[in-house]
C-alpha positions, 0 to 999 in steps of 0.5 A, a space after each residue: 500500500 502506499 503512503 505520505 507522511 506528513 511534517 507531523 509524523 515524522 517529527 514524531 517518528 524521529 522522537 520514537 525510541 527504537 523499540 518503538 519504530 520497531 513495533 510501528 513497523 510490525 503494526 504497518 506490516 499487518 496493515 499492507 497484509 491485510 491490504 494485500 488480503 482484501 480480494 474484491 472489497 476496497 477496503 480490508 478486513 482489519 486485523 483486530 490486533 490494531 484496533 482501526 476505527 475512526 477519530 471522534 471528531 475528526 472526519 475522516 481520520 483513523 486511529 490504529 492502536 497496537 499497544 496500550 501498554 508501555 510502549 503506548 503505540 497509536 498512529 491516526 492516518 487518512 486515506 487518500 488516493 495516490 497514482 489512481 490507488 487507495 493509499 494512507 496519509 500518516 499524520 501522526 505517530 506516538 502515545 495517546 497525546 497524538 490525538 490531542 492534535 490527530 
């Protein structure tokens, strides 16, 4: 699947901890799987081990949570459309302060 990231997330991604980068990476690899998996449908079946749903109050914006334990993982994320394919724009990536501004 592809994606953009804004100034946001990747500000915030630089402030992750390794650890925390590694386990983002895992959580994004179940998501491209799952894309992958999808057959017919626009969109996936979801692994329920992230937790996908939409932003209260903020339409249009997703929220994916694969940790809610330290480290606290959470990313928010749109969808848009690259080069004619559904793609994700990363806005944010962190603990739960994310969604102060998601």
């Amino acid at each position: 699947m592809k994606y953009q990231a804004t100034a946001s997330f990747l500000a915030d991604y630089r402030r992750l901890s390794d650890d925390e980068r590694a386990l983002f990476r895992e959580a994004v690899r179940l998501l491209n799987q799952a894309y992958e998996q999808r057959g017919d449908r626009a969109f996936p079946q979801w692994p329920t081990s992230l937790r996908i749903r939409g932003v209260q109050g903020a339409t249009g914006v997703w929220e994916m949570t694969w940790s809610f334990t330290r480290p606290d993982g959470r990313a928010t994320f749109s969808f848009i459309t690259i080069a004619g394919e559904l793609a994700v724009r990363w806005r944010r990536v962190g603990d739960h302060r994310i969604f102060d501004e998601p």
